[in-house]
N, C-alpha and C positions, 0 to 999 in steps of 0.2 A: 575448056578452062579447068573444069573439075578432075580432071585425067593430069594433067601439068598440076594441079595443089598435091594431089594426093602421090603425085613422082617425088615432088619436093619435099615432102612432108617423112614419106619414105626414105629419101637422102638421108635427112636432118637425122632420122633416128637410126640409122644405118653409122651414118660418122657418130655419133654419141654413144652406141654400144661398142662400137672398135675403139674408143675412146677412152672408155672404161675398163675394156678387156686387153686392149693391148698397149705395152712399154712406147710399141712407137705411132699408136695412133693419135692425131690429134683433130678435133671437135673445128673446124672453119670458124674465123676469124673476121669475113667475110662474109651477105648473103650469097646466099648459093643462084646462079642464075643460068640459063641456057645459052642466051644471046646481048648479055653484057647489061643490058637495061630491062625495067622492070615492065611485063604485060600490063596491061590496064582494059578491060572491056568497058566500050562506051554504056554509058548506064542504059539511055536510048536501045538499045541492041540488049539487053540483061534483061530491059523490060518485057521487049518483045518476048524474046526466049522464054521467060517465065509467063507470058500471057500465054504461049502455044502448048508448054506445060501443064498448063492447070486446064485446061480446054481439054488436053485429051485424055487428062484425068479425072476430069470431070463427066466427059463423058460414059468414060467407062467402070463410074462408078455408079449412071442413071443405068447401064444397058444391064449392070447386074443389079441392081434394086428390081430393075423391071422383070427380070427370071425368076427370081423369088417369090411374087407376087401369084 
């Protein structure tokens, strides 16, 4: 999901300087969308994803505490 924000995000400032720079660009008037309606990740699913995140970040912020030592 964070690969698809950061496409879009890129579009959006992509149209907005051909927009600015060029006579016939124009800025969408519409959101910009891949498959016509909008993604939504189940929060359920966002939570997990973020609990497996932090687990292996947390991990591997004890195994370099622990090398230090």
């Amino acid at each position: 999901m964070l690969d698809y924000s950061a496409w879009l995000n890129g579009a959006y400032v992509f149209r907005a300087i051909n927009a600015a720079l060029s006579k016939n660009g124009k800025y969408p008037e519409e959101q910009l969308s891949v498959s016509g309606e909008e993604k939504e990740e189940d929060s359920s699913v966002a939570a997990m994803r973020f609990a497996d995140w932090t687990n292996a970040a947390n991990k591997a912020f004890k195994g370099k505490a622990g090398e230090s030592k």
